[in-house]
C-alpha positions as a LaTeX table, in Angstrom:
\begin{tabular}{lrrr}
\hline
Residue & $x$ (\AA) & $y$ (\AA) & $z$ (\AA) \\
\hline
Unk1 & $-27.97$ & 3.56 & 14.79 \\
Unk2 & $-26.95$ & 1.37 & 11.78 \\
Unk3 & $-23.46$ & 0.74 & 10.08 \\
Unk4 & $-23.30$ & 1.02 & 6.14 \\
Unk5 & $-20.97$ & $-0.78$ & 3.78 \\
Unk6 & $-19.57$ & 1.03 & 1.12 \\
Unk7 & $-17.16$ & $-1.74$ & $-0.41$ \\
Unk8 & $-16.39$ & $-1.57$ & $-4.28$ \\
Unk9 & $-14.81$ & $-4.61$ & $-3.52$ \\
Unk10 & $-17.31$ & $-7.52$ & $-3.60$ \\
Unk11 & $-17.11$ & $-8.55$ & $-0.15$ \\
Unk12 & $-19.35$ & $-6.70$ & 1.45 \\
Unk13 & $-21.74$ & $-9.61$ & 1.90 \\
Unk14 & $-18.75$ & $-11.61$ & 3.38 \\
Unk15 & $-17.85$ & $-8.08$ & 6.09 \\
Unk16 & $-21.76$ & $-8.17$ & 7.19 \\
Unk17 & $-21.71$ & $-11.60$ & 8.06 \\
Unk18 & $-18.49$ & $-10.93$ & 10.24 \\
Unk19 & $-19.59$ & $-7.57$ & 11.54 \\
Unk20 & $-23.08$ & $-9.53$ & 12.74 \\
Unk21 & $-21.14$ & $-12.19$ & 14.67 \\
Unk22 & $-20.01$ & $-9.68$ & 16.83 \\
Unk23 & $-23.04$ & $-7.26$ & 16.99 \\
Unk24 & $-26.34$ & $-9.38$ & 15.83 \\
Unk25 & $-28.43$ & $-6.71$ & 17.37 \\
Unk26 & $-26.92$ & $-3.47$ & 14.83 \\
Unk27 & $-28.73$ & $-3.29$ & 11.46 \\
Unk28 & $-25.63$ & $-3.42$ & 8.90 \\
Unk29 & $-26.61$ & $-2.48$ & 5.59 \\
Unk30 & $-25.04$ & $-2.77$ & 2.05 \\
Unk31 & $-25.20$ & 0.44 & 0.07 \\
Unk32 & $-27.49$ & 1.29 & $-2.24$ \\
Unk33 & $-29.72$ & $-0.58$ & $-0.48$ \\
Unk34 & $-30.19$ & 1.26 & 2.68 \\
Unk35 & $-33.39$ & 1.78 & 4.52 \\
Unk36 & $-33.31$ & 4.88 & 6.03 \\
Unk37 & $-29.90$ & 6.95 & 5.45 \\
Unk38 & $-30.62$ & 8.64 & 8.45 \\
Unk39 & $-30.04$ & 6.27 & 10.82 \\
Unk40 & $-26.34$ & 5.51 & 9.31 \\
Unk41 & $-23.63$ & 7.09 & 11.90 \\
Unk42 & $-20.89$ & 4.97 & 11.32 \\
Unk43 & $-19.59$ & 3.53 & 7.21 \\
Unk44 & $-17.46$ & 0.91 & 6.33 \\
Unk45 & $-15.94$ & 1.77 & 3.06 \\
Unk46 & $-13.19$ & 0.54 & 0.24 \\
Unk47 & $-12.81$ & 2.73 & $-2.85$ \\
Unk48 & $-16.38$ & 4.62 & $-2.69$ \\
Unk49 & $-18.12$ & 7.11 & $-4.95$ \\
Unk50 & $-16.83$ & 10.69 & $-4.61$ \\
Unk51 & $-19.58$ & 12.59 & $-2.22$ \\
Unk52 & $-20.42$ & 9.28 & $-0.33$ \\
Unk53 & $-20.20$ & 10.59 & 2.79 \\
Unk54 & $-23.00$ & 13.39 & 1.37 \\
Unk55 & $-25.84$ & 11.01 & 1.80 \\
Unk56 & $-25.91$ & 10.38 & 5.63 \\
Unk57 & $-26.67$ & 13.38 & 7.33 \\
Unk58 & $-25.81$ & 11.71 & 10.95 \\
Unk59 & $-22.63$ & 10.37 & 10.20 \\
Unk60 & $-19.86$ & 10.37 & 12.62 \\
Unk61 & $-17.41$ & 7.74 & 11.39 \\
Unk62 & $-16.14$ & 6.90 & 8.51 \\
Unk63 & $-14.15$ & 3.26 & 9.18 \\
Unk64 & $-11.50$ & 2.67 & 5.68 \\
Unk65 & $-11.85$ & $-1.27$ & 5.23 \\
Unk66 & $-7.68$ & $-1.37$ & 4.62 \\
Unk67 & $-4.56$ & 0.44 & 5.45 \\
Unk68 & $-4.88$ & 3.18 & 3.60 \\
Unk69 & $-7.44$ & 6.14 & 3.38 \\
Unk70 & $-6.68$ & 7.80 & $-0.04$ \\
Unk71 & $-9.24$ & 6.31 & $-1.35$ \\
Unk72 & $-12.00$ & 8.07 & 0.36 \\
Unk73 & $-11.47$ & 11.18 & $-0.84$ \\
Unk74 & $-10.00$ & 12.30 & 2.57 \\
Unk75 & $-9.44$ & 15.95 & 1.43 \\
Unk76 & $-13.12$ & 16.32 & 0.98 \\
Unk77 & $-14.68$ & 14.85 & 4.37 \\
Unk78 & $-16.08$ & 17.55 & 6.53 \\
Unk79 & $-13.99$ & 17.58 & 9.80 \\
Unk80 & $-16.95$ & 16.67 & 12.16 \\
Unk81 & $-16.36$ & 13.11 & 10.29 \\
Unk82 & $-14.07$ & 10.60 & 12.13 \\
Unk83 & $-11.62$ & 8.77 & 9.56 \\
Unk84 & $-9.87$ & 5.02 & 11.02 \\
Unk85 & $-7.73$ & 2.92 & 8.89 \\
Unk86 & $-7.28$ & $-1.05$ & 9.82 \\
Unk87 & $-4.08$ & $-1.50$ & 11.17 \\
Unk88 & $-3.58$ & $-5.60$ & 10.96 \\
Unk89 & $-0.66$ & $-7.59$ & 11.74 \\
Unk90 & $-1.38$ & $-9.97$ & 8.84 \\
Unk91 & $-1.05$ & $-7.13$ & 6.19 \\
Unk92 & 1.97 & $-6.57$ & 7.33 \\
Unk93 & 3.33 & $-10.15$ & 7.02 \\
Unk94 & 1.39 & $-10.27$ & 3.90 \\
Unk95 & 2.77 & $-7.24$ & 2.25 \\
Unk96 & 6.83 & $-8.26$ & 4.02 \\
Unk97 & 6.23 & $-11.42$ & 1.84 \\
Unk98 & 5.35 & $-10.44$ & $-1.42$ \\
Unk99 & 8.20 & $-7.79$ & $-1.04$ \\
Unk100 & 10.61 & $-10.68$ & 0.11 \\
Unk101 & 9.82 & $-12.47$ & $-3.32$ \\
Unk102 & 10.13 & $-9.64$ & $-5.57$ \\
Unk103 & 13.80 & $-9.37$ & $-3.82$ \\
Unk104 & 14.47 & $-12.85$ & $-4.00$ \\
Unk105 & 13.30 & $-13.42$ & $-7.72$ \\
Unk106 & 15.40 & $-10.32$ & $-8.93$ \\
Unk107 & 18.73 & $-11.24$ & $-6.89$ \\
Unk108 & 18.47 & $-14.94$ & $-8.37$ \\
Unk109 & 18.20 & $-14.21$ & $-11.55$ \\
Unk110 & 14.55 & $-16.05$ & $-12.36$ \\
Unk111 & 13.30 & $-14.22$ & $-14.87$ \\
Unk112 & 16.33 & $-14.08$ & $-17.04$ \\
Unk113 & 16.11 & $-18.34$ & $-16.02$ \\
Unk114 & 12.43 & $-18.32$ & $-17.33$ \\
Unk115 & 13.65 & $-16.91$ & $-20.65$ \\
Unk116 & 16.90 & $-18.71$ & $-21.12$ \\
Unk117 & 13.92 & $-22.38$ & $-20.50$ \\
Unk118 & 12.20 & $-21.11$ & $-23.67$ \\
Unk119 & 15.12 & $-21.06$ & $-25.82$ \\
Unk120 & 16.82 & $-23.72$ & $-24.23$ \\
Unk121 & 19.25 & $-21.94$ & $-23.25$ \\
Unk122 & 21.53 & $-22.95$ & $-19.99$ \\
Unk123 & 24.03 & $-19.98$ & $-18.82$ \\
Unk124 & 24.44 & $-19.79$ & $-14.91$ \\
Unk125 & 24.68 & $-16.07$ & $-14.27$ \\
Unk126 & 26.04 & $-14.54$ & $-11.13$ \\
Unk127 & 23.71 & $-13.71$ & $-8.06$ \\
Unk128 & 23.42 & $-11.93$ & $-5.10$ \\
Unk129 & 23.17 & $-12.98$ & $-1.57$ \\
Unk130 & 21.15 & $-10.99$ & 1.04 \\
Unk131 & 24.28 & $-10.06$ & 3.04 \\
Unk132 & 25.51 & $-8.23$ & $-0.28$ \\
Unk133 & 22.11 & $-6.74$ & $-1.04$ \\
Unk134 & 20.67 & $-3.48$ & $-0.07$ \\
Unk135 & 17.15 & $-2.14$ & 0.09 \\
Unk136 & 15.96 & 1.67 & 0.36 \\
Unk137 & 12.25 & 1.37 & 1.88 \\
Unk138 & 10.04 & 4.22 & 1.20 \\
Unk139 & 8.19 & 4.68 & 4.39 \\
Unk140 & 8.50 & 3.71 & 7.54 \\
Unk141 & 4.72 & 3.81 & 8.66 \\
Unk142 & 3.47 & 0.58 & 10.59 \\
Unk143 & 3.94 & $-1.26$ & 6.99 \\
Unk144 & 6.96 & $-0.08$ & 5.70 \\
Unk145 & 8.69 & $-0.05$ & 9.28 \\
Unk146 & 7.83 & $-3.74$ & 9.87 \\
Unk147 & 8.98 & $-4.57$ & 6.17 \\
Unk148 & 12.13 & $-3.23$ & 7.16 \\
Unk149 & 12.95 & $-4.33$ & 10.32 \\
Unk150 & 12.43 & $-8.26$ & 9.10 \\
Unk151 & 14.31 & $-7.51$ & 6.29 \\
Unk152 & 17.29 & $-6.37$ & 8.56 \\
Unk153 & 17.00 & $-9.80$ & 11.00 \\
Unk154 & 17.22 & $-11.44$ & 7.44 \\
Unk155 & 20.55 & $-9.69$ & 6.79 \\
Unk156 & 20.08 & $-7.07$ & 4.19 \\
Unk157 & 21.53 & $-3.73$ & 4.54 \\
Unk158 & 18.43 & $-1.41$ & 5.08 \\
Unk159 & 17.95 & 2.38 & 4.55 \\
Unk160 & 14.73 & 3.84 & 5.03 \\
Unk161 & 13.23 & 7.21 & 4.01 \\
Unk162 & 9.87 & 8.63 & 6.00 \\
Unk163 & 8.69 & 12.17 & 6.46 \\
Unk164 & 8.80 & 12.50 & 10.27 \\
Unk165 & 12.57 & 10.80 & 11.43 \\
Unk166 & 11.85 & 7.40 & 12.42 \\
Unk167 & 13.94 & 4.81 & 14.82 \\
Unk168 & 14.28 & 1.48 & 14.14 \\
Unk169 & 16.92 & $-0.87$ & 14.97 \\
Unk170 & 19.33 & $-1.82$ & 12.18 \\
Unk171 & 17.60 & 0.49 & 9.78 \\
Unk172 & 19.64 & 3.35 & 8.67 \\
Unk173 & 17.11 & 6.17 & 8.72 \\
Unk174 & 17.00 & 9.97 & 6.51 \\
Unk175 & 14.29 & 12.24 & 6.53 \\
Unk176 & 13.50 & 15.11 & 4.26 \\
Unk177 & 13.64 & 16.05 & 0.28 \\
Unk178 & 17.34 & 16.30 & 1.69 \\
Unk179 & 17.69 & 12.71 & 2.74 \\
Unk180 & 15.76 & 11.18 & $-0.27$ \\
Unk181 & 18.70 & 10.97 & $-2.29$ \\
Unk182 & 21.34 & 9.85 & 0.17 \\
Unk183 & 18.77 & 6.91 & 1.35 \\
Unk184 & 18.70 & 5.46 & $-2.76$ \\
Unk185 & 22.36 & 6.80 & $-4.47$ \\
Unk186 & 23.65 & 3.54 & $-3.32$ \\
Unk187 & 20.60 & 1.14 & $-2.89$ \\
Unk188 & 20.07 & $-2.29$ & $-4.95$ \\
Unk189 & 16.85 & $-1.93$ & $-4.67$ \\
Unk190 & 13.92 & 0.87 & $-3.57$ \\
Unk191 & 10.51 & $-0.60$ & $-2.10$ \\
Unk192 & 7.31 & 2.14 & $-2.51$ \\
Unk193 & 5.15 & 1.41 & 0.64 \\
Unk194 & 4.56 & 5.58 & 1.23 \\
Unk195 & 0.78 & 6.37 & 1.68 \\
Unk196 & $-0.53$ & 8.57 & $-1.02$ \\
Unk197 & $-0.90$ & 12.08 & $-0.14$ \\
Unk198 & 0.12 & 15.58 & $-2.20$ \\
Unk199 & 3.59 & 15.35 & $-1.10$ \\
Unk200 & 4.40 & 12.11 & $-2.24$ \\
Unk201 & 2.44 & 11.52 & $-5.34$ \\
Unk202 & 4.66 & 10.96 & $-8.04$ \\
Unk203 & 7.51 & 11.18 & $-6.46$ \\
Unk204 & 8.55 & 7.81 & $-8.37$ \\
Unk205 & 9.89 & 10.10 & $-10.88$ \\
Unk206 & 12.99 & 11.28 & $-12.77$ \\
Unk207 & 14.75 & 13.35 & $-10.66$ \\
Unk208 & 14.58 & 9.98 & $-7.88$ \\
Unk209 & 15.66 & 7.80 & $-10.80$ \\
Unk210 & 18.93 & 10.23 & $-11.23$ \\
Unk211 & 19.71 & 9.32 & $-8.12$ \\
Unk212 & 19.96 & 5.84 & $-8.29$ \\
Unk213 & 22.86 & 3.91 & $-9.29$ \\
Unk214 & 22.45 & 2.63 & $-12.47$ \\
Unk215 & 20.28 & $-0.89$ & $-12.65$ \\
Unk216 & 18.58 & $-0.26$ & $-9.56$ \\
Unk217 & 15.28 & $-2.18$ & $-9.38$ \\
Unk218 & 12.13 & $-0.67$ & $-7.84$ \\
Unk219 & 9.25 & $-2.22$ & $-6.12$ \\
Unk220 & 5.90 & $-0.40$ & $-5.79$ \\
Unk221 & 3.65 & $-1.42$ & $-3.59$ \\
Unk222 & 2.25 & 2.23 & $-2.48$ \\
Unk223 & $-0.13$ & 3.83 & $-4.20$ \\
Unk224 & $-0.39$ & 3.36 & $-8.82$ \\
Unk225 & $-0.39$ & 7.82 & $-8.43$ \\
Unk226 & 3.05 & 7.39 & $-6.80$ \\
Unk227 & 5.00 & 6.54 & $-9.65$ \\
Unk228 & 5.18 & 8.69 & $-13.12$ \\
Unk229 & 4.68 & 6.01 & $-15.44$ \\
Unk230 & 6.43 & 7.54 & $-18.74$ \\
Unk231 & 9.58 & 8.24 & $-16.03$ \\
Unk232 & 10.04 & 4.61 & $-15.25$ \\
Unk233 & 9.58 & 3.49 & $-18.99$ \\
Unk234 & 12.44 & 6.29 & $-19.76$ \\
Unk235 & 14.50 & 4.63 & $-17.02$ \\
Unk236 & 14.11 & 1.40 & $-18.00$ \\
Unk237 & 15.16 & 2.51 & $-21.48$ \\
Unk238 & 18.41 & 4.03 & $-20.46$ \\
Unk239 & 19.13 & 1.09 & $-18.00$ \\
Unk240 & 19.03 & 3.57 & $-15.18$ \\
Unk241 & 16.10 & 1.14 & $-13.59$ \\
Unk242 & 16.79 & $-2.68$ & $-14.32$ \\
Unk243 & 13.54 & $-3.96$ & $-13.93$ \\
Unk244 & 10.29 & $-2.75$ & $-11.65$ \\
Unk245 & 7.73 & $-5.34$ & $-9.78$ \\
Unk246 & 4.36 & $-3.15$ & $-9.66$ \\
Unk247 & 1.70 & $-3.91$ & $-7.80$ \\
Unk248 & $-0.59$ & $-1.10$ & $-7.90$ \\
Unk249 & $-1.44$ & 1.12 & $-11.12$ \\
Unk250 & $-3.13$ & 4.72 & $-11.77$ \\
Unk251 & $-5.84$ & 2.69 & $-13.46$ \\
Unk252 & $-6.57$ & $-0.96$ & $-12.06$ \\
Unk253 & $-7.80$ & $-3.15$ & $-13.73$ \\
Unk254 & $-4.44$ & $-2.03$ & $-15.97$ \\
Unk255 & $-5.94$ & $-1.26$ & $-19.54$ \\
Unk256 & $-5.10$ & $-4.23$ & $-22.16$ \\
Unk257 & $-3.30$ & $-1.53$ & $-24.43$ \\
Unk258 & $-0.88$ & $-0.47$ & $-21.64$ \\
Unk259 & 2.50 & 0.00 & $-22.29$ \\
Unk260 & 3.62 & $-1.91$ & $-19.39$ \\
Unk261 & 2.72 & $-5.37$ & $-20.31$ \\
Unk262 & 4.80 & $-5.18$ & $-23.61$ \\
Unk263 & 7.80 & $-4.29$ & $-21.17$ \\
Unk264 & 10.20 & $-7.44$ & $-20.20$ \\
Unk265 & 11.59 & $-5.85$ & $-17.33$ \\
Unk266 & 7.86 & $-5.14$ & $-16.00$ \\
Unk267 & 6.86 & $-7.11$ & $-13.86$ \\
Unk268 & 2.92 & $-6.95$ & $-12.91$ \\
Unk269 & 0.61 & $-7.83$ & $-9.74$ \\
Unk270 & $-2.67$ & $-7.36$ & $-9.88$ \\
Unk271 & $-3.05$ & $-5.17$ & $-6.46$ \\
Unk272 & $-2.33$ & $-8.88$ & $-4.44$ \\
Unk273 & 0.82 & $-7.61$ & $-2.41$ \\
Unk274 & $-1.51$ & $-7.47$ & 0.88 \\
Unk275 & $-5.19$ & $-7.85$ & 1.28 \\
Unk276 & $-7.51$ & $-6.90$ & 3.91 \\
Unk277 & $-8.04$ & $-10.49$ & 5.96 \\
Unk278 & $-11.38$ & $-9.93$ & 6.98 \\
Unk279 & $-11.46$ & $-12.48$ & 9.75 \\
Unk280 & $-8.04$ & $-10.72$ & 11.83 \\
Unk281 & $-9.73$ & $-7.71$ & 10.62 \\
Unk282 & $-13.25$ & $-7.60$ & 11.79 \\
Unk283 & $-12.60$ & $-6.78$ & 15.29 \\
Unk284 & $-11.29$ & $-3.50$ & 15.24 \\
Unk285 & $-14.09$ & $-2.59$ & 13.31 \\
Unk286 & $-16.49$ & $-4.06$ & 15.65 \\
Unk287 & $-14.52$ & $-1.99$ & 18.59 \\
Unk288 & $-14.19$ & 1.38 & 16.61 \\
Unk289 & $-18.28$ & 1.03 & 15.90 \\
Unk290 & $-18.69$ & 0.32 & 19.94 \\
Unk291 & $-16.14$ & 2.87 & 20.75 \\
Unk292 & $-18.18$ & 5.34 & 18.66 \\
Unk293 & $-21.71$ & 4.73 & 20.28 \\
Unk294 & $-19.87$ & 4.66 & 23.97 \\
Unk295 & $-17.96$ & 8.35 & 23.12 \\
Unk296 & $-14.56$ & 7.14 & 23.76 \\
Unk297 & $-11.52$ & 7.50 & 21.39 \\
Unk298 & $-11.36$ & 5.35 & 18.04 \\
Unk299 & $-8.69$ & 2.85 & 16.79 \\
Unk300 & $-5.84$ & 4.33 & 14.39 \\
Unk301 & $-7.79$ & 7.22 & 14.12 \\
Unk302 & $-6.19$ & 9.25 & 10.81 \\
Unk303 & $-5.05$ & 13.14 & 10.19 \\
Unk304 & $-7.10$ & 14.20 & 7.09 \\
Unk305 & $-4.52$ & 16.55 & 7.16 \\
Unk306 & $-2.08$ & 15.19 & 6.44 \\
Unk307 & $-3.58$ & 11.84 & 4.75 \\
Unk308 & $-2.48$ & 9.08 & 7.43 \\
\hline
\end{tabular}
């Protein structure tokens, strides 16, 4: 048995090092270069080639190298295939933080600051403080439900929309198309951490924007296939949406002719709101692969059904 990594990602060299800490006596292989594709039962992979899974006729598991699985094409894998997801406590904090600063950057007014510097320009404009300031997350998966539940210790009000009704203390829960629109007609702001499946791609459209109160701001960190991008650019036009802080695109690296990046109240990430840490990673790879060759259950195992 041998493990191959699929990672459009350029660390693959930097996972096989880590992977052969833990098991120096498992041949782990980079694809293309793979020495016999028969011996592959178990594939590490971020973002690979549709029909990937085609080429290794023995293979059992197929290990996503982040949170999500969309990527692999999850409709497609035959059902004898085993699909995992890394579920990491420091992706979490990661992504809690870069949705913290979005927050804090719109309530204080920094952009508008940043603006005001290059014409020299001082007006002190009014701000908001947490305890006035509400957030509507989208998804209360392991992500989006730890997002919310440090946002509430912080102070902010916090409503949160999921697909399956979800309990979490100080988080004022919906569930349903029916409950979409009560858990944003009165939110500050609405934070995208939904995983990507047929249900919820774009649903970052019009009909949610509607239901906002006017100047709402939105922060996407999902899924770029979540959000209708000629929607938002409407919104923003009619002042519906204030501003957005996007994170993930349809098309990354985001084409130079875009219309986003000629749009002030745009505010672009290049896909950095949480990344994979390889080293707090590594083991539940290394225990899914063991798992595997002993027969017992995986590690956050994922529904191809239903895409999570």
């Amino acid at each position: 048995m041998s493990i191959a990594l699929i990672l459009n990602s350029g660390r693959a060299e930097e996972w096989k090092a880590e992977i052969n800490k833990h098991l120096p006596e498992i041949k782990v292989e980079v694809y293309p270069q793979i020495e016999n594709y028969d011996e592959i039962e178990f594939a590490l992979c971020w973002k690979p080639e549709e029909d990937y899974y085609a080429h290794f006729p023995n293979l059992k598991v197929i290990q996503s190298a982040g949170a999500g699985i969309d990527h692999l094409f999850p409709k497609s894998i035959p059902a004898h295939i085993r699909t995992c997801r890394i579920v990491d406590p420091m992706l979490k904090s990661d992504m809690f933080e870069h949705v913290l600063t979005c927050l804090m950057h719109s309530m204080k007014n920094f952009s508008a600051y940043a603006t005001d510097k290059a014409k020299k320009h001082w007006e002190p404009l009014v701000y908001k403080s947490i305890a006035q300031t509400s957030v509507t997350i989208l998804g209360l998966g392991e992500i989006g439900g730890y997002v919310a539940e440090r946002l509430v210790q912080l102070g902010f009000k916090v409503n949160g929309w999921s697909s399956s009704p979800k309990s979490l203390q100080g988080v004022n829960a919906f569930t349903g198309i029916g409950g979409l629109g009560s858990a944003v007609e009165n939110t500050d702001f609405i934070v995208n951490v939904l995983p990507l499946t047929d249900s919820t791609r774009g649903i970052l459209n019009h009909e949610l924007f509607n239901l906002c109160a006017k100047g709402t701001v939105l922060v996407n960190v999902g899924r770029g296939e979540h959000l209708v991008e000629e929607h938002l650019l409407a919104a923003i036009a009619r002042k519906q949406i204030a501003h957005a802080y996007l994170d993930v695109f349809h098309q990354e690296p985001l084409p130079v002719d875009h219309p986003f990046w000629n749009c002030s109240a745009i505010f672009i990430t290049p896909h950095v709101a949480s990344r994979t840490n390889i080293g707090s990673s590594v083991m539940q790879v290394v225990d899914n692969y063991s798992r595997m060759a002993a027969g017992r259950p995986l590690l956050n195992e994922v529904s191809l059904e239903k895409g999570y």
